[in-house]
N, C-alpha and C positions, 0 to 999 in steps of 0.2 A: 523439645520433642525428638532430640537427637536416639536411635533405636527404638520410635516406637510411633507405629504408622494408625494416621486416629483410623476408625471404623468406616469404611465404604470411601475412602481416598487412596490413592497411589503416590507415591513419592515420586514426584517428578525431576527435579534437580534440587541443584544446594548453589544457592548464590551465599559468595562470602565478600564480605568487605574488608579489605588492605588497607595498612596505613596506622597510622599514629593516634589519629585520632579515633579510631576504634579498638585502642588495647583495654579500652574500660570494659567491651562488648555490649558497649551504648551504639543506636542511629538515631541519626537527627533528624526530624520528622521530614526537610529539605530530601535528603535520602531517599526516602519513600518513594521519589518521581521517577527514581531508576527504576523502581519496581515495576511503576504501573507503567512505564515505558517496554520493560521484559514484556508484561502481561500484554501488550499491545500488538508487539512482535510477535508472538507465539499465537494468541488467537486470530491475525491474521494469516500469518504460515498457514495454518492449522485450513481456513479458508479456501486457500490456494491449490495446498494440495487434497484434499476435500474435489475441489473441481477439477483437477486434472483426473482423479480417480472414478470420476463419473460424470463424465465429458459429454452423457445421453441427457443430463439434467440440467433442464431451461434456470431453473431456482433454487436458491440454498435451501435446505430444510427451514422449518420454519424454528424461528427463535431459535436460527443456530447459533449466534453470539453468546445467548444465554444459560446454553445448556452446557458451555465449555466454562466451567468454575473452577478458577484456581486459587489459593488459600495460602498462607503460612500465619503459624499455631504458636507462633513463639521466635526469638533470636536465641539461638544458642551461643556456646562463648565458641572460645577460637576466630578472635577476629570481627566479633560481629558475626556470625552466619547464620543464613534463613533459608529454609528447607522448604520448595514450593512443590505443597502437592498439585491433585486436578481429582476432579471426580469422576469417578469410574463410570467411563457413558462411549460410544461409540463412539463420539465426536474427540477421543483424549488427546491432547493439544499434541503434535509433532514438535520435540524440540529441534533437531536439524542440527544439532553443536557441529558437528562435520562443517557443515556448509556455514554455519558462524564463525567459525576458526578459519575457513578458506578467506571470506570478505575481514577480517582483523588482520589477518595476514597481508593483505593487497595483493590477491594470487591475481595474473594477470585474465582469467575467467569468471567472472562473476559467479558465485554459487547458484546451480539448477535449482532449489528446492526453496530459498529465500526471493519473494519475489521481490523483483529491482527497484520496485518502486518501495517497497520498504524499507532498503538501504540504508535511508538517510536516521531512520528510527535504530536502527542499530548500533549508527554511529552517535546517538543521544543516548546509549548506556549507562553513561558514565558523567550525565551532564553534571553534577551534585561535587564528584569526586575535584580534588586538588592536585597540585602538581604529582606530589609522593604518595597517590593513592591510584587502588586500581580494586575491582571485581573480578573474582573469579567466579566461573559458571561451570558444575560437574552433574553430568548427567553418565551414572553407569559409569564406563571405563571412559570416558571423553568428558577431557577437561579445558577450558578455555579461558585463558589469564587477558584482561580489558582495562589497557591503561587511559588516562585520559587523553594522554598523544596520538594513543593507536588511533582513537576513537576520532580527534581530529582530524589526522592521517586519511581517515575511511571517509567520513564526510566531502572531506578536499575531494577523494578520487571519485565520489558518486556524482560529478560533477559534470564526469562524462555520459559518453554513450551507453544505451543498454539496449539490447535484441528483444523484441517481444512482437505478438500476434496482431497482423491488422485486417480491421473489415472496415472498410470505408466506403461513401458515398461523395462522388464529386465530378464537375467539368473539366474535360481534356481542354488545357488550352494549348498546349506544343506539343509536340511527336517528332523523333528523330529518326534517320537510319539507322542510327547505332545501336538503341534499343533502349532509348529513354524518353518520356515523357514528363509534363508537369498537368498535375492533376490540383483544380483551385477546391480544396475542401474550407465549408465554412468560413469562406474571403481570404484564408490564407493558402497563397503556393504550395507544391510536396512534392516532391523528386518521384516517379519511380520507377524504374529499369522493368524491361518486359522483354520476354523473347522473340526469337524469329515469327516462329505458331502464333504467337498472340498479337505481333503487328496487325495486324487485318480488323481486328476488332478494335485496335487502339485507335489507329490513324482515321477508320470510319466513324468511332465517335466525338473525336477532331473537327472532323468533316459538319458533323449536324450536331457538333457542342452547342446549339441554341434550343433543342429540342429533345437534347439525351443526353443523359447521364450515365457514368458509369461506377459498377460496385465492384472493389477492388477488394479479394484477400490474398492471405498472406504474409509477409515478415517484414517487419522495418525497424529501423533504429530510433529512439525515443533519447528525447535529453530529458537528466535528472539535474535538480528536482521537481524539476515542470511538469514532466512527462508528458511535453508535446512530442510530435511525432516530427521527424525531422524528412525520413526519407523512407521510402518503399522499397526495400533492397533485394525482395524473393515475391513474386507475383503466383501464385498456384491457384486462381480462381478468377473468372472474368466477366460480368453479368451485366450487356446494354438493356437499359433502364428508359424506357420512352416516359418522357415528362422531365421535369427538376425536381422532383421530391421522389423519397423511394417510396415503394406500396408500401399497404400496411400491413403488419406484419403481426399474427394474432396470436404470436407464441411469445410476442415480446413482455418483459413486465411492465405491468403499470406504475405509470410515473409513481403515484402515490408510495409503492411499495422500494419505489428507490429513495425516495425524501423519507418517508421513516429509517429504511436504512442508514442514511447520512444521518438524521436526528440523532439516529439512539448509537452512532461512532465519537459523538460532540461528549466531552466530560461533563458534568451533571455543574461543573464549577464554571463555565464557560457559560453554563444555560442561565445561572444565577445572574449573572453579566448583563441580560438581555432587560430590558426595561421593561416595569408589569402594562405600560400605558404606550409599548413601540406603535400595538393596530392603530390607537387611537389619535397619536400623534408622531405618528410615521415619518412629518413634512421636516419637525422639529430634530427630529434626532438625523434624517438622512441631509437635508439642508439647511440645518440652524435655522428654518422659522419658526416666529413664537409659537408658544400655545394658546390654543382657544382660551377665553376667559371663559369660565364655568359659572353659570347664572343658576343661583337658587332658584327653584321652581315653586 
């Protein structure tokens, strides 16, 4: 498909595969999993920054996952290389190579546009590849060469800390002078520093923690690959909360529309996994008891 872009698609990048075992401009279908790992990065980027750009809206569009299609029509030779379109649609996936070359690098700031938690996906590029092989990724003038060391390398470093946004609900149970706190969210402890101005509200919900809760946003640090929340590091919002549970809240989504969204992020090979008879004998596959004997009727 090399010069020739099919009908109502854009050429998105060109993944190429390095290495010896691609001088035939054969892939091994094993290969493929880097692909749909690429495809997994890129339509959640694409997600991310999607919501930073309209930060007014409660919910994705709907059947956003599916409206972002990406393709490749053929390996061309040179290496092995596949040229990944997307189809022409408002939703066209963000590739961010900048910000893929910053995290392959180990630059000491995590790239703004890749979200942190998908780090660890990036650093599975390459899962397929051997020692003497690597991917190369060129989008336009930005190219980006992925060995299977780097790729370890990245893994190892997403080990640490990453910055991201928090809105939490939970009981003060210490307050300091100095300007920190411990807030028990969902039975576990969490650090988080507050200011002078905001003493007042902290240390009174301290006071009557058996009867108020407090809603904390703001910035904290998250450990990967958990991405639990470790600490509350920038407090910019502070709301006592009379009762232990927060109101409700009637902009939130329905659960429902979060479990289909987890459904349909599960590969269709993972679902096959799942046994046709789990409802029916649920006891048996979660606690190894038998199964009913099944009596002709």
């Amino acid at each position: 498909m090399a010069g020739r872009t099919p009908s109502g698609w854009d050429e998105l990048l060109t993944w190429t595969f390095e290495g010896p075992r691609f001088e035939d401009h054969g892939v091994d279908l094993r290969d493929l999993a880097d692909l749909v790992a690429l495809r997994e990065l890129l339509i959640e980027t694409t997600e991310e920054l999607w919501r930073r750009k309209n930060p007014e809206r409660e919910r994705l569009l709907k059947n956003f996952q599916d409206r972002i299609q990406l393709k490749i029509f053929g390996i061309d030779k040179g290496s092995a290389k596949a040229t990944v379109y997307a189809r022409v649609d408002e939703l066209a996936p963000q590739t961010g190579l900048a910000d893929i070359g910053d995290a392959l690098e180990i630059r000491p700031k995590l790239p703004h546009e890749i979200p942190p938690r998908l780090l660890p996906k990036l650093g599975r590029l390459t899962a397929s590849m051997g020692q003497d092989e690597a991917v190369s990724l060129c989008a336009g003038e930005e190219t980006v060469r992925v060995a299977r060391e780097v790729s370890a390398k990245l893994l190892e470093s997403v080990q640490r800390l990453y910055e991201d946004t928090v809105d939490l609900l939970g009981e003060v149970t210490m307050a300091s002078l100095k300007g920190r706190a411990t807030i028990e969210v969902e039975g576990r402890p969490v650090e988080i520093r507050f200011t002078p101005e905001q003493e007042k509200m902290v240390t009174l919900a301290l006071h009557e923690h058996d009867r108020v809760r407090l809603a904390v946003k703001g910035r904290g640090t998250f450990e990967l690959p958990s991405g639990r929340l470790k600490r509350v590091t920038e407090v910019t919002a502070l709301e006592r909360i009379e009762g232990t549970e927060r109101p409700y809240d009637p902009t939130a989504r329905p659960i429902w529309e979060v479990i289909a969204e987890i459904g349909a992020s599960v590969p269709d090979e993972e679902w096959e996994k799942v046994p046709r008879d789990l409802a029916e004998n649920h006891d048996h596959y979660l606690y190894g008891a038998p199964k009913p004997s099944r009596r002709d009727g």
